[in-house]
Backbone as a printed PyTorch tensor [residue, N CA C, xyz], in Angstrom:
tensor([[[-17.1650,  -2.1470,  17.7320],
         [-15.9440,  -2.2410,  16.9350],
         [-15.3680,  -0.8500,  16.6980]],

        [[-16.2060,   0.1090,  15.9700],
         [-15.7290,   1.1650,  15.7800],
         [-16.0400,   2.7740,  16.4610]],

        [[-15.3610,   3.6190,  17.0350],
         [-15.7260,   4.3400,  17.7580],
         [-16.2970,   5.1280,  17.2590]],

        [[-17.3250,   6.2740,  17.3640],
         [-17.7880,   7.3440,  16.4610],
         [-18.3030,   8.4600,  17.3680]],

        [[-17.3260,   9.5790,  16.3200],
         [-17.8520,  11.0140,  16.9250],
         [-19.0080,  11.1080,  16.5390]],

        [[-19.3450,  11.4010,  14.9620],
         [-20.2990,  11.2550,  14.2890],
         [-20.9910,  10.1720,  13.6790]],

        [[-22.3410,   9.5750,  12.9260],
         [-22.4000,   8.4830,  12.0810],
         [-22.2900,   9.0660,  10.9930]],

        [[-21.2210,   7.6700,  10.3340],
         [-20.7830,   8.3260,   8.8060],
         [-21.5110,   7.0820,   8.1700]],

        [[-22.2610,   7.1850,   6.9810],
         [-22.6690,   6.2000,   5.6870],
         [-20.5270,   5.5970,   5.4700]],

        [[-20.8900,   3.8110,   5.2260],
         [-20.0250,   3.4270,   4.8740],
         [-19.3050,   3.8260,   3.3380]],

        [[-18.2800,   3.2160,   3.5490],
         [-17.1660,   3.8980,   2.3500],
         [-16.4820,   2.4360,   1.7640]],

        [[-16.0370,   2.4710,   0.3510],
         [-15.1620,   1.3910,  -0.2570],
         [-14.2070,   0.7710,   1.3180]],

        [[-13.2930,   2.0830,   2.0080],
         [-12.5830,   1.8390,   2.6070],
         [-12.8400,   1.3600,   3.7810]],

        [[-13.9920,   1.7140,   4.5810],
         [-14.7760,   1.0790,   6.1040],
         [-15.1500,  -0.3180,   5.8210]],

        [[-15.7850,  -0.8760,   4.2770],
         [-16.1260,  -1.8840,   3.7670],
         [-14.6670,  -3.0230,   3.8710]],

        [[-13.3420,  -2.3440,   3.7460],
         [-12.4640,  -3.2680,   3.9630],
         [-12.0670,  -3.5440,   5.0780]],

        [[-11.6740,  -2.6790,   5.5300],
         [-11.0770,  -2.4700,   7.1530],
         [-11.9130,  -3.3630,   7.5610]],

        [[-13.5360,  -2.9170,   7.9690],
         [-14.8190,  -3.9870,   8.5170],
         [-14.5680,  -5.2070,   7.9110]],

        [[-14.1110,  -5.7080,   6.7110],
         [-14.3400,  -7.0530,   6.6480],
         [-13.1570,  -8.1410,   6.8830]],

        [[-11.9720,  -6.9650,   6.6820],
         [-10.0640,  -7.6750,   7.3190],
         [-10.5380,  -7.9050,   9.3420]],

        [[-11.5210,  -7.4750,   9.8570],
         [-11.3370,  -7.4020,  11.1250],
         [-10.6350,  -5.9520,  11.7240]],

        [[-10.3950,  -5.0800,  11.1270],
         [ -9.6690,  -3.9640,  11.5960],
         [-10.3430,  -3.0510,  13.1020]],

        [[ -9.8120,  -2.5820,  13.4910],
         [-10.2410,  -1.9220,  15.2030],
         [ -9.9560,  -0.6780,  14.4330]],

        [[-11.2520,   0.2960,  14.4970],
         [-10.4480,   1.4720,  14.1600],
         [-11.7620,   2.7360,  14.6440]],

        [[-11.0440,   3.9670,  14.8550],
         [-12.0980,   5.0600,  15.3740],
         [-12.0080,   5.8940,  14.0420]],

        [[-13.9150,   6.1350,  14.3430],
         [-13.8320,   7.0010,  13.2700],
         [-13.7650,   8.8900,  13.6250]],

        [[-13.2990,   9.7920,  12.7180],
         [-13.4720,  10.9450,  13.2440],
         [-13.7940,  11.9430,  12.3520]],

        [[-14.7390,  13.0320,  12.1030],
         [-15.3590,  13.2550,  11.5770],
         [-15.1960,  15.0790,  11.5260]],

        [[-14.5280,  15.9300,  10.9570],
         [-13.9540,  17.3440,  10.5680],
         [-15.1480,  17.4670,   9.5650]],

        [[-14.9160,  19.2510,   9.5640],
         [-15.9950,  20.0100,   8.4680],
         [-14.7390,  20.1820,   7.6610]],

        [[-14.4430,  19.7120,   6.7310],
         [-13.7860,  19.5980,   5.3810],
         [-13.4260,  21.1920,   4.7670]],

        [[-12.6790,  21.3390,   4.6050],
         [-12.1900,  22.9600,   4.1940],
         [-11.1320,  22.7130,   2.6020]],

        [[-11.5970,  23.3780,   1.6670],
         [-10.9960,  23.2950,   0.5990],
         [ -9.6540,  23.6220,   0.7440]],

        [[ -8.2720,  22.9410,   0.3510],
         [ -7.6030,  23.3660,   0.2860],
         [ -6.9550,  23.6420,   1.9100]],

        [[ -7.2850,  23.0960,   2.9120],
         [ -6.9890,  22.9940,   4.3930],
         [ -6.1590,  21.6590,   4.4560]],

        [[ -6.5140,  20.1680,   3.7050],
         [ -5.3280,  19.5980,   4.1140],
         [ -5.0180,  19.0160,   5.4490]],

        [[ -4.3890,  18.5090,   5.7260],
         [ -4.0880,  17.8350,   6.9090],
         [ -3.6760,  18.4540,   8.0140]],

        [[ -3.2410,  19.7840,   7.6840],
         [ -2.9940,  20.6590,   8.7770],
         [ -4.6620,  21.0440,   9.3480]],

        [[ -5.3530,  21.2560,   8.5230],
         [ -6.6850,  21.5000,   8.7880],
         [ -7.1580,  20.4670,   9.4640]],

        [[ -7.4840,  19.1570,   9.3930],
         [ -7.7630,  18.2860,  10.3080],
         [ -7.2520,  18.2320,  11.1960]],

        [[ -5.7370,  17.9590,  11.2790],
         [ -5.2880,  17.6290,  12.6450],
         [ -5.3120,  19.2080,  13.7380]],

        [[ -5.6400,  20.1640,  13.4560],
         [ -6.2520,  21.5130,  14.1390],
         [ -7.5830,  20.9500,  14.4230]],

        [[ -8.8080,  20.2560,  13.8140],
         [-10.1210,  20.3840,  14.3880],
         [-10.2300,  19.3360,  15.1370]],

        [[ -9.0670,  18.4840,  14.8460],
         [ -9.4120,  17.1960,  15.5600],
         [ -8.1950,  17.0440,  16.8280]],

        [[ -7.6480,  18.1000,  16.9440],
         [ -6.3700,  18.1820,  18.0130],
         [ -5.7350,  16.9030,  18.2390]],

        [[ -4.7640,  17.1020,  16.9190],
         [ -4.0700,  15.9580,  16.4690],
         [ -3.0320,  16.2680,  16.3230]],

        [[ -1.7370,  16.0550,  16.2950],
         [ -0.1480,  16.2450,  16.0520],
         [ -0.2170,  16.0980,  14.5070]],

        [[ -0.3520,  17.0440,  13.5760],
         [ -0.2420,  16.8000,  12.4780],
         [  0.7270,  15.7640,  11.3850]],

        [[  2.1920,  15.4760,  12.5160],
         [  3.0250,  14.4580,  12.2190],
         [  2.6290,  13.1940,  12.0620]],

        [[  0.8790,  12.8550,  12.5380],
         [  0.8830,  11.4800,  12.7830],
         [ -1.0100,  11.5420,  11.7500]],

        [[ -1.2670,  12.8400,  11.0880],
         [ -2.2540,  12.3610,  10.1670],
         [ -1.4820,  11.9230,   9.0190]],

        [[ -1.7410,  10.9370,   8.1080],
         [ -1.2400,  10.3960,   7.2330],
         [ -2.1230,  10.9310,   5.8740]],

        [[ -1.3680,  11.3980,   4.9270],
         [ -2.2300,  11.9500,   3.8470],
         [ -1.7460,  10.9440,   2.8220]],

        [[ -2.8330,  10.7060,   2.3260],
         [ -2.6030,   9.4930,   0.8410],
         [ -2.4410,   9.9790,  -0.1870]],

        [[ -1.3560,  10.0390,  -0.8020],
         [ -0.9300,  10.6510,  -2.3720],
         [ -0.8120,   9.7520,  -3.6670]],

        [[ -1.7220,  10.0000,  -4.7980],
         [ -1.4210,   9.0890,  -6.1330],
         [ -0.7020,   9.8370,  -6.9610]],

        [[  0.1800,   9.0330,  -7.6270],
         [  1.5040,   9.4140,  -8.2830],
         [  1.4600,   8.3900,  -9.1490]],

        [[  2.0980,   8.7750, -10.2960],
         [  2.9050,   8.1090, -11.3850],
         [  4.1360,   8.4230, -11.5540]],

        [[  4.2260,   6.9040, -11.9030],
         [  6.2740,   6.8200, -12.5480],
         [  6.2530,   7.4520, -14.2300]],

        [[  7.7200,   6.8420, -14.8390],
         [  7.5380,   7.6580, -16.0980],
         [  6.8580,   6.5590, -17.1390]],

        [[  6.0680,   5.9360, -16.5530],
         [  5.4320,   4.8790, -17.8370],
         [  3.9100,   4.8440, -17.3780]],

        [[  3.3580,   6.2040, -16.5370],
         [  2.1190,   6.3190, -16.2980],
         [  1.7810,   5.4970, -15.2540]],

        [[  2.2730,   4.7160, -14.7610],
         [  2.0470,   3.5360, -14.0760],
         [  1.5080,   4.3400, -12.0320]],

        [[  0.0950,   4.0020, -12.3420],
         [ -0.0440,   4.8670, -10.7030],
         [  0.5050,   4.1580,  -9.4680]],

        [[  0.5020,   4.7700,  -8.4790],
         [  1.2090,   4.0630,  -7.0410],
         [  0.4860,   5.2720,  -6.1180]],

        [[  0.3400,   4.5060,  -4.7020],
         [  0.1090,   5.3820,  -3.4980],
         [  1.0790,   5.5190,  -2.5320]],

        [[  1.3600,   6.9220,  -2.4590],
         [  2.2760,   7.0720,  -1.1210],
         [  2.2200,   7.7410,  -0.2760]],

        [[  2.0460,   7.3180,   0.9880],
         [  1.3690,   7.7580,   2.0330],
         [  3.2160,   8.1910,   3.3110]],

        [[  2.0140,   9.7380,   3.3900],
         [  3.2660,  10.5750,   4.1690],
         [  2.5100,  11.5350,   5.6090]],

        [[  3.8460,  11.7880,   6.1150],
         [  3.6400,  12.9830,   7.2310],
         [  2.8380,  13.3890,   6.9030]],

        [[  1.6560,  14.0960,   7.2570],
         [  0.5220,  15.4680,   7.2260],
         [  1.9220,  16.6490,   7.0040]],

        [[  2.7210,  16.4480,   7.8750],
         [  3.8860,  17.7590,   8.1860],
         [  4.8100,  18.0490,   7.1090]],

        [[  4.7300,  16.7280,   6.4410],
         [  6.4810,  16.5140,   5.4990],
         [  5.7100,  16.3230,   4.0680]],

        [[  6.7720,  16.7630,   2.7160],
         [  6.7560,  16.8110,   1.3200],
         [  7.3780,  15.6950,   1.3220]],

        [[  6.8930,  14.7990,  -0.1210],
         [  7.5160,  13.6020,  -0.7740],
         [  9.0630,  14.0320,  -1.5340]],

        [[  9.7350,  13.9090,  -1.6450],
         [ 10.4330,  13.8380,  -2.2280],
         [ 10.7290,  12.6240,  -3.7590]],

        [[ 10.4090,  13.4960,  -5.0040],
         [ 10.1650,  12.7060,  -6.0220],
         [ 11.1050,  11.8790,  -6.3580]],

        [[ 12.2220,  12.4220,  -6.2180],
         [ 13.3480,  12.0720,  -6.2730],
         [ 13.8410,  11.0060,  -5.7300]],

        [[ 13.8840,  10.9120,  -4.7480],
         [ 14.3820,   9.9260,  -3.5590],
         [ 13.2920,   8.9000,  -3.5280]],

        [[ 11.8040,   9.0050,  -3.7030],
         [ 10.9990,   8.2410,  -4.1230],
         [ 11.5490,   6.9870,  -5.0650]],

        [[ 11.8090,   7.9450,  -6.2790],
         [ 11.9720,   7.0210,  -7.8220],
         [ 13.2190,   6.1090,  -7.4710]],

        [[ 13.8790,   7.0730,  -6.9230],
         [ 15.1730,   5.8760,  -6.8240],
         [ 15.1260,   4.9390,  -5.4970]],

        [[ 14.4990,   4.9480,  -4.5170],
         [ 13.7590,   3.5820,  -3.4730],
         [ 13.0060,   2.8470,  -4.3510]],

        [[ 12.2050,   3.0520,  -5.2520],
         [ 11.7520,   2.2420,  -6.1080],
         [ 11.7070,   1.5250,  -7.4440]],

        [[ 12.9750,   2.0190,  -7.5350],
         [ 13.3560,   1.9480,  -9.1440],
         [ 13.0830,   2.2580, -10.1990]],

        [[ 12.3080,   3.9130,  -9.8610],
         [ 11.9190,   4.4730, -11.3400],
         [ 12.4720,   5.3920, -11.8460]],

        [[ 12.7930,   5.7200, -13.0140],
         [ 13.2560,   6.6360, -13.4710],
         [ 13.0490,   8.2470, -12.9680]],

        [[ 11.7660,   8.4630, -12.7080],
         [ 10.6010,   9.2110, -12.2000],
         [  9.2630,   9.3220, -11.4760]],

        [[  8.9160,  10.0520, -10.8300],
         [  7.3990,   9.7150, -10.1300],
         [  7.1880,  11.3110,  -9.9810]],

        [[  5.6290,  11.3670, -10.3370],
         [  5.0560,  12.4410, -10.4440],
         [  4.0480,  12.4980,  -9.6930]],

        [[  3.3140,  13.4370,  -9.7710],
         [  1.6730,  13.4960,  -8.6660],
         [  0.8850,  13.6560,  -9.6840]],

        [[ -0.2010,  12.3290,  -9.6990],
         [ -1.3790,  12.5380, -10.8080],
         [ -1.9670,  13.9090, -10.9890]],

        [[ -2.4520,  14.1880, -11.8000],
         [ -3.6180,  15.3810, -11.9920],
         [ -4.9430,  14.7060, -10.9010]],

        [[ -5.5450,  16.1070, -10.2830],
         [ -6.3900,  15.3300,  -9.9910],
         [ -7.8190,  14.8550, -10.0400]],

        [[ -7.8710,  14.6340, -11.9740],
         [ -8.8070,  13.5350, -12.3530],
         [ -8.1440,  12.3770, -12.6440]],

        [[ -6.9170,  12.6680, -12.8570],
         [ -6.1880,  10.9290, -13.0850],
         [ -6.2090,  10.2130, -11.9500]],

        [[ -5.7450,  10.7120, -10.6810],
         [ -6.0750,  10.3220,  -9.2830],
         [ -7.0580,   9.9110,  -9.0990]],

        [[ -8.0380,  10.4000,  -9.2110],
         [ -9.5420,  10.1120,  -8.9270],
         [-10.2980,   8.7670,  -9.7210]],

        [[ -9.5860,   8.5350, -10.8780],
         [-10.0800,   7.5920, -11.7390],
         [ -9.1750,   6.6330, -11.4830]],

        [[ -7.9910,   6.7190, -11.0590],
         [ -7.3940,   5.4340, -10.2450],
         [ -7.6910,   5.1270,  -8.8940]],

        [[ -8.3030,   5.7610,  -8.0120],
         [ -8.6150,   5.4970,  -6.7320],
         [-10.2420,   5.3710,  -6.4420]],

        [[-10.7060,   6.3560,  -7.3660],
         [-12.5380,   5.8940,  -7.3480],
         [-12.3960,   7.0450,  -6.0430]],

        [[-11.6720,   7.5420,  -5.6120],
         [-12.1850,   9.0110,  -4.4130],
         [-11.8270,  10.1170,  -4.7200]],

        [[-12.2860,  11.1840,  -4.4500],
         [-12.5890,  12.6420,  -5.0250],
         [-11.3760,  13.1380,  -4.3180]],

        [[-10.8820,  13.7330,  -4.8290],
         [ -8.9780,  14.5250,  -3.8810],
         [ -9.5710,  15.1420,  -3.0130]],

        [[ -8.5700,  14.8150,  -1.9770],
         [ -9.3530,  15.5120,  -0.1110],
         [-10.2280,  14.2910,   0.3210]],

        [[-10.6170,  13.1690,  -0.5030],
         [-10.9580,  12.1960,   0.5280],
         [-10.4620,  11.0200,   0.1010]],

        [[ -8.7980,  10.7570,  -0.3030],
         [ -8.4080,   9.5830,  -0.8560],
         [ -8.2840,   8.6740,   0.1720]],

        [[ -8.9020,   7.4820,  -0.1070],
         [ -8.2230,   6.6900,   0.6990],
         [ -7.3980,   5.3420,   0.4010]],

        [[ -6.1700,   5.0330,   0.9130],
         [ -5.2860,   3.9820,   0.3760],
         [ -6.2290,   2.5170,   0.5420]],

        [[ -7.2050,   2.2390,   1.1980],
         [ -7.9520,   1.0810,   1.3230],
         [ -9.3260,   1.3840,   0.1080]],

        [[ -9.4300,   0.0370,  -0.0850],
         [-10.6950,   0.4970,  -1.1960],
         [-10.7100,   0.8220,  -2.2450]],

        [[ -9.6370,   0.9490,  -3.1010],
         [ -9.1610,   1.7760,  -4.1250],
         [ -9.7720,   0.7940,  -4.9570]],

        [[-10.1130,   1.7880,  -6.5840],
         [-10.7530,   1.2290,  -7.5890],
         [ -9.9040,   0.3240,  -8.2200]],

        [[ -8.7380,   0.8090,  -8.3600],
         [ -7.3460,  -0.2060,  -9.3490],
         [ -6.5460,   0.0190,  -8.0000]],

        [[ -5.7270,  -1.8060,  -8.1830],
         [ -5.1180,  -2.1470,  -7.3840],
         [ -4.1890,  -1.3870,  -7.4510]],

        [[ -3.0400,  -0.7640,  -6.9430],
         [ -2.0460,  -0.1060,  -6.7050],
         [ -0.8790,  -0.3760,  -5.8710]],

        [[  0.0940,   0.0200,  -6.1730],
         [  1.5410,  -0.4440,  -5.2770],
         [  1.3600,   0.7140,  -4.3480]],

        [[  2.0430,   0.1680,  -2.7510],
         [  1.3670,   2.1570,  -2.0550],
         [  2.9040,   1.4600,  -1.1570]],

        [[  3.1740,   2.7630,  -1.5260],
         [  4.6630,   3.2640,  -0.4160],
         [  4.4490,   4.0770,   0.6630]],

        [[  5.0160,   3.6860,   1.8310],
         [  4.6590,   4.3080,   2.8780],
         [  6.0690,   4.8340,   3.6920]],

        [[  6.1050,   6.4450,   4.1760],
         [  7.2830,   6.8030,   4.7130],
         [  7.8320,   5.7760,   5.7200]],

        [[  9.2090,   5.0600,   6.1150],
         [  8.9260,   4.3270,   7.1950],
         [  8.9390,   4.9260,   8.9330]],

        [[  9.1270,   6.1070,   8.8050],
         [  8.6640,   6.7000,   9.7740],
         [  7.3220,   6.6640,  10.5980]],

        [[  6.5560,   6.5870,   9.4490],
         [  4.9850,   6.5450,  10.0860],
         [  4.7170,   5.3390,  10.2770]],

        [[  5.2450,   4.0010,   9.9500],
         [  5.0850,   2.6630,  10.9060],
         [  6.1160,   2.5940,  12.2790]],

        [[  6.9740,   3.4930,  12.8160],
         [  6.8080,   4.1030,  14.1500],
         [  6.2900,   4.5350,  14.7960]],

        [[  5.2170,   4.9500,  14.5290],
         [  3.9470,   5.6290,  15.0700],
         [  3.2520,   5.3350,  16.1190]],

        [[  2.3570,   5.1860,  17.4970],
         [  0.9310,   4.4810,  18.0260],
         [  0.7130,   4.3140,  17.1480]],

        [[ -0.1130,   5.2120,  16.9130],
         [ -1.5590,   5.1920,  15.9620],
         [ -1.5010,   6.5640,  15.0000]],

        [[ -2.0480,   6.5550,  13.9810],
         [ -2.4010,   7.0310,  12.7460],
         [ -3.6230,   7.7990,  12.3060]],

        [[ -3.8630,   8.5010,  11.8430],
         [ -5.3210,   9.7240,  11.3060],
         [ -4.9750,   8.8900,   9.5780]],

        [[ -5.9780,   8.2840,   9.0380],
         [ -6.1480,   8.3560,   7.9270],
         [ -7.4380,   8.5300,   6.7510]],

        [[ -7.1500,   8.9610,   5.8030],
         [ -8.3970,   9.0230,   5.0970],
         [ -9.2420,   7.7430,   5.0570]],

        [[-10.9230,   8.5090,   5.1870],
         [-11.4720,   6.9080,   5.9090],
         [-12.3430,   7.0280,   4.1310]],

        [[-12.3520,   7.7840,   3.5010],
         [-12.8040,   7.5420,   2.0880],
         [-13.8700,   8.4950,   1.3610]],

        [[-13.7880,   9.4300,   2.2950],
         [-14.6290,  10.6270,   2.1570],
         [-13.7990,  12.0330,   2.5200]],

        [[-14.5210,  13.4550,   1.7300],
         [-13.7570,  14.5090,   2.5080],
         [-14.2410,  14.4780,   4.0440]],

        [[-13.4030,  14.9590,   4.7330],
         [-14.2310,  15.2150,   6.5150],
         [-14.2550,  14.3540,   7.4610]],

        [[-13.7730,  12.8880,   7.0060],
         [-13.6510,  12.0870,   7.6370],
         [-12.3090,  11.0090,   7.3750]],

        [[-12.0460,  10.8530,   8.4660],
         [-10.7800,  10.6790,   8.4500],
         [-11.1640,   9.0630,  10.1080]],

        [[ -9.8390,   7.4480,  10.0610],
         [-10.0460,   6.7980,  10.7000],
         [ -8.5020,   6.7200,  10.9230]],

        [[ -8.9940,   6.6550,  12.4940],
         [ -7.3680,   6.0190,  13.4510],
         [ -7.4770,   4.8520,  13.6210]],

        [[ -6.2340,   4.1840,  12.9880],
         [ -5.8330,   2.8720,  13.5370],
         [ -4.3330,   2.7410,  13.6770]],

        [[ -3.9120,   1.6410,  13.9530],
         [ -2.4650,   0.9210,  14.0100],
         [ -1.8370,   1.3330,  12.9930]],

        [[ -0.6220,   1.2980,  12.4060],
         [  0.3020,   1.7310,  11.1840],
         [  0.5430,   0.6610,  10.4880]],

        [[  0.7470,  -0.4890,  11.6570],
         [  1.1180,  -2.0100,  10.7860],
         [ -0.3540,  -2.4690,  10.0910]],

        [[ -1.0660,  -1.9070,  10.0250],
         [ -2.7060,  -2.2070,   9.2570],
         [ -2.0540,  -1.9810,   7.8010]],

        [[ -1.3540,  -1.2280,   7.3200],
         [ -1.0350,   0.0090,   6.2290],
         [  0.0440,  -1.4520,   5.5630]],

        [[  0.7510,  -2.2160,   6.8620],
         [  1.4130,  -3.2140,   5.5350],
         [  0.6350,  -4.6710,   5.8480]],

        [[  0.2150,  -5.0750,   6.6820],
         [ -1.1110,  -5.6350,   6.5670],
         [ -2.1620,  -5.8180,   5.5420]],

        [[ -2.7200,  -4.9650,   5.2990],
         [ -3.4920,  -4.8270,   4.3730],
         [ -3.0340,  -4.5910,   3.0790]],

        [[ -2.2340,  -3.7650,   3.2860],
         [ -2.7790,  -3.0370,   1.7740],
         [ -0.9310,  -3.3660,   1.4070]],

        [[ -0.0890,  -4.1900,   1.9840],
         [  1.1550,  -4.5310,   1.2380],
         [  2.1510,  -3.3670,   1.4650]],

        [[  1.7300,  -2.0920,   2.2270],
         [  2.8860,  -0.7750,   2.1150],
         [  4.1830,  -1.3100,   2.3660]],

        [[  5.0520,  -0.7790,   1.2830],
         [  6.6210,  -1.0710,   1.2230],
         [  6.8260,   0.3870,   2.0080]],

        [[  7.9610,   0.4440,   3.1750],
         [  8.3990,   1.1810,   3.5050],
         [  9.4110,   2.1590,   2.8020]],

        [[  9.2220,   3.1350,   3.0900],
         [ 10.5980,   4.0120,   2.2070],
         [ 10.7880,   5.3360,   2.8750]],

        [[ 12.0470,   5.9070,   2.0630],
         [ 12.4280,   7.4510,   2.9220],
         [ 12.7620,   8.3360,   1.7560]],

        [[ 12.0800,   9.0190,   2.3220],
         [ 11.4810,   9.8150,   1.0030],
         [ 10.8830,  11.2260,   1.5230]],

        [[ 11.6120,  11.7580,   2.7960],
         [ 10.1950,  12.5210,   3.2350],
         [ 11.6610,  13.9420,   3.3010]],

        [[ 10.9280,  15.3120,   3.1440],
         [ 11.0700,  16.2730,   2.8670],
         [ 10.5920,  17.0360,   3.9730]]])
């Protein structure tokens, strides 16, 4: 089912994917603080346009959401709130992140999450092949399909990217 550079111990997020039926490769980077998606898609000779980094955010009533973007491109908060109808959207701190997603920042992943969440996705990146995403750990990261992202996990498309 799943391809592997390395063996990784399963994750909240491999636990879903594996049990929706998902096809997906896993790939496995030495994790660099503060490296980011540019950092992966360099060890893993990847077009950084097509790793997908998972971001938790709140609107102005605290209310968290995931939105998943370019490795290459900034969210735009702005253009966010108003595709979605909020007044505002911010980027959690990241222990508020962490306590809404149950993963440590640098290994979020939009599958698996501790509290259910609304997750917006650029609609650019469901143009895509295929996708680099956080597989639920730092260092490891899984490629699959883009339509998995509204499949699964409900992603509303939006444009929002910077």
């Amino acid at each position: 089912m799943a391809k592997k550079d390395k063996h990784v111990s399963e994750t909240p997020a491999t636990q879903v994917l594996r049990g929706a039926g998902v096809e997906f490769t896993e790939h496995v980077y030495d994790y660099v603080d503060h490296g980011g998606t540019a950092e992966s898609a360099r060890q893993l000779g990847w077009d950084e346009h097509a790793v997908v980094k998972t971001l938790v955010m709140q609107n102005e009533r605290a209310e968290p959401l995931i939105v998943l973007m370019h490795g290459d491109k900034q969210v735009s908060t702005k253009n966010l709130a108003r595709a979605i109808g909020a007044k505002s959207v911010e980027p959690c701190k990241p222990e508020v992140a962490q306590r809404h997603s149950g993963y440590l920042v640098g290994g979020t992943s939009p599958f698996g999450t501790r509290k259910a969440m609304p997750v917006y996705v650029e609609q650019s990146v469901m143009a895509l092949p295929k996708i680099l995403i956080n597989g639920g750990r730092r260092g490891y990261l899984v490629g699959l399909a883009p339509e998995v992202l509204g499949q699964l996990l409900q992603a509303q498309p939006v444009s929002c990217a910077l």
